[in-house]
N, C-alpha and C positions, 0 to 999 in steps of 0.2 A: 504493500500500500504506500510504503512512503518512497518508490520508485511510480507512482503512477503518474500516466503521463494526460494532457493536456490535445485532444485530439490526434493523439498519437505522435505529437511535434515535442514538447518540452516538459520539463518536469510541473507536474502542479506548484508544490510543495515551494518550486522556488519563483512562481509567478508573483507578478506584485498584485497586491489585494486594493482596491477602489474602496473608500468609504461609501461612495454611493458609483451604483456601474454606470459605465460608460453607455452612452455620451454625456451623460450630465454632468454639472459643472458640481464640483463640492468646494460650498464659500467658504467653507473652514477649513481650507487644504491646511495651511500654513500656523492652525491655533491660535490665529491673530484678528478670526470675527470677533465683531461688535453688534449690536441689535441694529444700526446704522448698514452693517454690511452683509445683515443676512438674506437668505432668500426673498425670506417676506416683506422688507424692506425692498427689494428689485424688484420685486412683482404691484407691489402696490407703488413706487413709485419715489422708497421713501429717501431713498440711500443720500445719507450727505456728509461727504468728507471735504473739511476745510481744505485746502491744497493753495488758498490765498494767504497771502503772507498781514497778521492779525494787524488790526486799526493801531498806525503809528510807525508797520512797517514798511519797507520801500520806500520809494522820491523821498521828498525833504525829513522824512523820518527815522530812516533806514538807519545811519549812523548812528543816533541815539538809543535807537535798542539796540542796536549790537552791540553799545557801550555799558547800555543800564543792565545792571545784576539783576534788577526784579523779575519773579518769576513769568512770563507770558505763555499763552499757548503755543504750540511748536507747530509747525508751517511742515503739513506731511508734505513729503517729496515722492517725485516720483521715479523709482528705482532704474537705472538704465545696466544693465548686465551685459558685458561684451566680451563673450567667450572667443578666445584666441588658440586655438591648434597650435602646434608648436612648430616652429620650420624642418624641412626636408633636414632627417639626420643620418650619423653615418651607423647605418644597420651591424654593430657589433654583439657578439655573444653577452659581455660585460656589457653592465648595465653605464657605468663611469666611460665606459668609451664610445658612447652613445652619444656623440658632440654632434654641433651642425657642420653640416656639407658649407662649404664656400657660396654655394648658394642658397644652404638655408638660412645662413646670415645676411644675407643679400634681401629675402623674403622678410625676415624679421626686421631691418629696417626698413624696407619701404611698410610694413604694417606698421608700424610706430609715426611714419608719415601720416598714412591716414589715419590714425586714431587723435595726431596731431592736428589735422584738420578738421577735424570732431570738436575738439575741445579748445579750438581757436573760435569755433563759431561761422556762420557767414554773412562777410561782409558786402555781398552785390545784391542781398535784399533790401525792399523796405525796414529802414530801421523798427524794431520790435522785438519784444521781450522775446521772441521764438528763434531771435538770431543773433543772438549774445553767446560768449564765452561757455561753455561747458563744464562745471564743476567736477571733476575728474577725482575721487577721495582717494583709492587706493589701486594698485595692483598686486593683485593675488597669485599665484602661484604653486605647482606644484612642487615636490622635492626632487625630483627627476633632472637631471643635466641639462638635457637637451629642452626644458620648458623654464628651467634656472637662465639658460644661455639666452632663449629667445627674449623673455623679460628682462632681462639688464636692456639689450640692445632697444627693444621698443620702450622703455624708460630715458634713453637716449637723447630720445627724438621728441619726447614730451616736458624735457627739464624746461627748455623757455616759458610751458605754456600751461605751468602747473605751478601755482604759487605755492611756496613752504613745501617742496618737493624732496626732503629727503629723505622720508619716510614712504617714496610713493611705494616702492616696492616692501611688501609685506613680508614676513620671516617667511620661507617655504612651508609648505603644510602637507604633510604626506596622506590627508586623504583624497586631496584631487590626485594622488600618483594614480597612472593609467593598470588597466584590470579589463576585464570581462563583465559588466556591470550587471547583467541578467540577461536570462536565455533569450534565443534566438528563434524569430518565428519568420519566417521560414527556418527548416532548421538547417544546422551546419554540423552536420559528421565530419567534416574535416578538421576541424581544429580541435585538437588534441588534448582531451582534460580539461576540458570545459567547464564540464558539472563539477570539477572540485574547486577548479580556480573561481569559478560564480559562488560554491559554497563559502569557501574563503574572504571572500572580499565586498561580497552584499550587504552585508551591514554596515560596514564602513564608506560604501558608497552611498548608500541612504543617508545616515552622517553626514556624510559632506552635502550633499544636498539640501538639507534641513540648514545648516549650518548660514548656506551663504544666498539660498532662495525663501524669500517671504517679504510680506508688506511692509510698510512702513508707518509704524505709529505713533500715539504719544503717549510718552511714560514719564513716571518721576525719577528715571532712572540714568534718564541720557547725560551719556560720558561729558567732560568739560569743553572734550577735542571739540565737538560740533558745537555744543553753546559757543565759543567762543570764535566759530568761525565767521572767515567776513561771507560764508556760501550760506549762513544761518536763515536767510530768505528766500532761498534758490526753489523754486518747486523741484527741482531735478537733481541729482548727482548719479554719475556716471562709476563705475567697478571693475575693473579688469578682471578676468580669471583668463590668465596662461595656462593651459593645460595640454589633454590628448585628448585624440578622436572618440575614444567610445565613451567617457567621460562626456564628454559636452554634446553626445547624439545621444545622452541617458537623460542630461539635464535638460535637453531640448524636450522629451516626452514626459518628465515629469511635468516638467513647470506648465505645457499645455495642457495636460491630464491627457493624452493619451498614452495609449496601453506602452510600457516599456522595453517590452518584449519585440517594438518594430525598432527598435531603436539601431539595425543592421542594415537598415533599409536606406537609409541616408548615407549620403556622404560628406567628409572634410577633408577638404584640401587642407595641405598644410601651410601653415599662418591664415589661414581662412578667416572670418568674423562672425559670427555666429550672433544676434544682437534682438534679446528678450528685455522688455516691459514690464514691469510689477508694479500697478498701479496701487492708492493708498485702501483702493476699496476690494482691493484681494484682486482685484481681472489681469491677466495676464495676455501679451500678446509681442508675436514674433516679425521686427521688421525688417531683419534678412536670416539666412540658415546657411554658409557655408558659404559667405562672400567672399570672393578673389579677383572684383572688380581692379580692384589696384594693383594687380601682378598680371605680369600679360602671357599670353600663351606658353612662351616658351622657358615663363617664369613658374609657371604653375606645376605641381608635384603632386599627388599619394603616393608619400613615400617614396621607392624606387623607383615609381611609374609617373611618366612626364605628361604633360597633356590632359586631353581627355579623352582620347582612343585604345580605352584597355579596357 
């Protein structure tokens, strides 16, 4: 029984379980509903998340709360998540000799250009609050070489354009290190020890995902680092996560509630952009999957394989 399988595709036992089944949306993915963002609140019409910056913030006031201690309401934001594949590396047995190819550092910093160009903003629009500078807070990171390497170099390319920048890269975190995230639907007999390696490393993948996906609220708890920022108004700030392919083709099916088990079905180039939405009322949504607009043909990779004729 605890071999049973899943349409004869994959094991039950390691499927991921839906609070409520798909397709429907479960507003308390994240433990972070309110009566404000629950069903019944969307259905009746009720939902209301401040996301305006409270009476006294912005134009001629802005300065002064940023300066005043007193406590005010916190100005949810809206979460901008920029998953980043790690550049073309060199496919060694050891995990340490696992550095970038000459061109996957090539890869990594033209992705650092455009994340650079993200977080400069643009300037050929009508001036407007939607075309201002990008609050960029951190880049995340795995503990993996080859995703260590990629983020230094696109940290690079963003020191101009990231105030108080020396903390942008974050300690590594070995639970975005890359794994087998859960089974595969269609299935794959070919790769080798699947089932133990998914056994092994599925809780810790869940983990990280909890960890670095969810809303944004207000508590009495928030750190000094944001109170004191000058972004303390920003509806938005921006996330890096550096990591690997099946890692962020896992976090692309969580965070839309689809089944995780398609998560084989996609692909990532590597240095790709990958780029989810967490709004403050729990709605999630994806406004690219596996971008390599910024690399051109003969710049683009999976892995050993160039192009996209494989």
């Amino acid at each position: 029984k605890n071999d049973e399988l899943f349409e004869g595709q994959c094991l039950k036992r390691q499927m991921y379980k839906p609070a409520v089944p798909y397709p429907a949306w479960d507003y308390n993915w994240d433990g972070r509903m309110t009566p404000e963002t629950s069903l019944e609140a969307f259905r009746d019409g009720l939902q209301n998340i401040a996301t305006v910056p409270p009476d006294g913030a912005g134009g001629d006031g802005k300065e002064k709360n940023r300066k005043s201690k007193k406590k005010r309401k916190k100005v949810l934001k809206h979460r901008h998540l920029l998953l980043v594949r790690h550049g073309q590396y060199e496919e060694k047995a050891e995990e340490e000799e696992r550095v970038l190819t000459p061109l996957g550092r090539f890869q990594a910093r033209q992705t650092g250009k455009r994340l650079a160009q993200i977080a400069q903003g643009s300037r050929n629009f009508y001036p407007n609050d939607f075309n201002g500078p990008c609050y960029i807070k951190a880049i995340h990171v795995s503990d993996l070489p080859r995703a260590k390497e990629t983020a230094q170099l696109i940290a690079e390319q963003l020191r101009n354009h990231v105030p108080n920048n020396e903390n942008l890269v974050r300690p590594p975190d070995p639970l975005l290190n890359e794994t087998l995230p859960a089974p595969m639907c269609p299935i794959r007999p070919d790769i080798i020890d699947a089932t133990q390696e998914i056994d092994a490393n599925q809780a810790r993948v869940e983990q990280a995902f909890q960890k670095y996906f969810f809303r944004d609220i207000d508590t009495d708890d928030d750190d000094e680092e944001e109170a004191d920022s000058d972004y303390d108004d920003e509806l938005d700030e921006f996330e890096i996560i550096v990591g690997h392919g099946n890692m962020i083709r896992y976090f692309f099916c969580r965070a839309l509630q689809l089944p995780p088990e398609a998560w084989l079905r996609f692909s990532t180039f590597n240095c790709s952009i990958t780029y989810l939405v967490i709004r403050p009322d729990g709605m999630v949504s994806a406004r690219t999957m596996g971008d390599v607009g910024h690399l051109s043909y003969d710049q683009t990779t999976f892995s050993g394989y160039h192009g996209f004729k494989w």
